[in-house]
Residue, then its C-alpha position, 0 to 999 in steps of 0.5 A: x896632528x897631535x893638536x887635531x887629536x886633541x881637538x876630537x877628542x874634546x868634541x867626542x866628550x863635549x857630544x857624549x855630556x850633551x847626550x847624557x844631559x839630553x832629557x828622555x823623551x817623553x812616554x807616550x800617551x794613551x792610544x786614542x780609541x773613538x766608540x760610537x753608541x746609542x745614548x742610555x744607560x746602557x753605556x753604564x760599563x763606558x761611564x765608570x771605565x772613563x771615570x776611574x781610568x780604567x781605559x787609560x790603566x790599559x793603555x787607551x783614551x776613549x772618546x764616546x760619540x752618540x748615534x741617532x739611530x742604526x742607519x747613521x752608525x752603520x754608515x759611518x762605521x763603514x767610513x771609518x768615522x769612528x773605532x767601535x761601535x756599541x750596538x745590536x749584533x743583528x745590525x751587524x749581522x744584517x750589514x754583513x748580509x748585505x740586509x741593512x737599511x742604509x745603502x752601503x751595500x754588504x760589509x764582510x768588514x764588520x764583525x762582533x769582538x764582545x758581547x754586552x747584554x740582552x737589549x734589556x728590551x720591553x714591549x712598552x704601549x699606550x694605557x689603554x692596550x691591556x694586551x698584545x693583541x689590542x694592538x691590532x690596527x694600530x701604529x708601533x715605531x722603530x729604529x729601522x725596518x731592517x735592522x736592530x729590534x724589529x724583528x723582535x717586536x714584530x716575533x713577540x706580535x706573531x707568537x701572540x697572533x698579530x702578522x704582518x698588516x694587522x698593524x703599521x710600523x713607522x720608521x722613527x730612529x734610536x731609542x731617544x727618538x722612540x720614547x720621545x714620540x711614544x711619549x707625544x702619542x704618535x705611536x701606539x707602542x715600541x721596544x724600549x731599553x732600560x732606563x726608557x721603559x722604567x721612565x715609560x712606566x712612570x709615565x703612565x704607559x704599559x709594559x707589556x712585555x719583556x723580550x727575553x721572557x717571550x723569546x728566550x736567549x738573546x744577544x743584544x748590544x755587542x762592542x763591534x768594529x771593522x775587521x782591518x782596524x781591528x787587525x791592526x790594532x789588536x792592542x787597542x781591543x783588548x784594552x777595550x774589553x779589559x777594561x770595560x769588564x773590569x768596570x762591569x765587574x766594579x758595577x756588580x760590587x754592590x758596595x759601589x752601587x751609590x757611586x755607580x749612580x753618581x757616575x750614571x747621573x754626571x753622564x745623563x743629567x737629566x736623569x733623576x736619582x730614583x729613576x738611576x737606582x732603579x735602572x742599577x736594579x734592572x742593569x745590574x740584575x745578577x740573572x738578566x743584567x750585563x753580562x760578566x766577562x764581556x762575553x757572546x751568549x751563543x744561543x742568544x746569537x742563533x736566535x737572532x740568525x733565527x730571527x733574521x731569517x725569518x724576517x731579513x730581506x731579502x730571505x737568507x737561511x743563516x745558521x753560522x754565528x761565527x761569521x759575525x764573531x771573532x772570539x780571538x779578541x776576546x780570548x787575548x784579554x782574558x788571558x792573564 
């Protein structure tokens, strides 16, 4: 008996040095957070977020995919393809309502968790329309009829006289898409973001209109995503946001404004210097640029529910711009 004793008790000693020796496990990784975006330059906060490891500082590892157009980003924001999604709060507004152009059906699932910026959206044409209203009887392109920046183009051809069948609308897709056939003459005029219109100017093309200036307040490209991934993985959101307005704020430093362009020109090779540090002027303008604090401008919200229901099929009167948002996500990051 006394044998057996000593027989357990040496096993007992033999686990507990085997256990003391037994190397920790290792510390988990960044989260995986996959976000979907329209390509441009507006993805800058992304660019530098990934480049200075803010996204890992809080806890999260983003892989970016690029959309050729709305349709194709709602669709698969709706299965689930990715996270989140970098877009226009009206796409969001529009497949919430049921109103989108891709045949999903409504998705009571998507919502608003950051705000971005305006759009930085400018009326761009052909040289030889002088004037909104020389742009009766021709052909203007967009990402989709229902969704995004038309209702937008088609409000700055209203406040100056133009209604609907004094032009022709074709559906051409993303902003790529637009520029590169506005660039090829086959259309006559579009909405075109920042850097797009910068490089339509150099080209020879008009602007002839910058949205905000015509229309008043209004919110472009928010961070959205489904309400139960984001339920159930409300660590990953705040991460999200904490770290891209740490980088917006970066941005905004104009002392780093030299590497913010080196950063923006490694993520769009094909963008020359000067046409980068022009962008940072227009980005990163302290009235009209990203907005600060990643946060919603409520009246450039109720325009576009204004525009919508003006222009939404079928005619929906919307007028809660808390439907599309939730500012729970929002308040957790910035809570210190």
């Amino acid at each position: 008996m006394k044998s057996k004793r000593l027989d357990l008790g040496r096993a007992a000693l033999v686990l507990c040095a085997a256990l003391a020796f037994t190397p920790p496990a290792p510390a988990q990784g960044p989260s995986e957070v996959t976000v979907n975006v329209f390509p441009g330059g507006f993805n800058w906060g992304i660019y530098v977020a990934q480049e200075r490891g803010l996204f890992e500082k809080n806890g999260i590892r983003v892989t970016v995919q690029a959309t050729p157009g709305s349709v194709a980003q709602m669709t698969g924001l709706s299965e689930g393809k990715f996270d989140i999604a970098m877009t226009a709060v009206d796409n969001i507004v529009a497949y919430v309502e049921g109103q989108g152009e891709a045949p999903i059906g409504p998705q009571p699932e998507f919502f608003a968790f950051m705000g971005s910026d305006t759009g930085f959206l400018s009326l761009v044409t052909v040289s030889d329309v002088k004037t909104v209203t020389d742009l009766k009887g021709r052909t203007l392109s967009v990402d989709a009829l229902t969704t995004g920046y038309a209702f937008v183009l088609f409000d700055i051809l209203r406040r100056s006289g133009l209604s609907e069948g004094d032009y022709k609308v074709d559906k051409v897709g993303g902003m790529v898409q637009r520029w590169n056939a506005l660039h090829e003459h086959k259309q006559d005029g579009t909405m075109l973001s920042t850097p797009y219109n910068i490089l339509a100017k150099a080209a020879g093309f008009t602007q002839l209109a910058t949205a905000t200036k015509v229309i008043g307040h209004y919110q472009g490209n928010v961070a959205a995503a489904r309400r139960s991934w984001a339920a159930a993985n409300k660590d990953k959101v705040v991460a999200y946001i904490r770290a891209y307005v740490e980088a917006i704020d970066w941005l905004y430093d104009r002392a780093n404004r030299d590497e913010a362009v080196r950063i923006l020109r490694k993520n769009l090779p094909q963008m020359s210097q000067d046409l980068a540090e022009r962008s940072y002027d227009e980005l990163l303008d302290p009235q009209d640029g990203f907005f600060r604090q990643g946060r919603i401008d409520m009246a450039g919200l109720k325009t576009v529910l204004e525009l919508r229901s003006r222009y939404g099929k079928p005619t929906k009167n919307l007028t809660d711009p808390m439907k599309y948002y939730d500012p729970a996500y929002h308040a957790a990051a910035m809570a210190k």
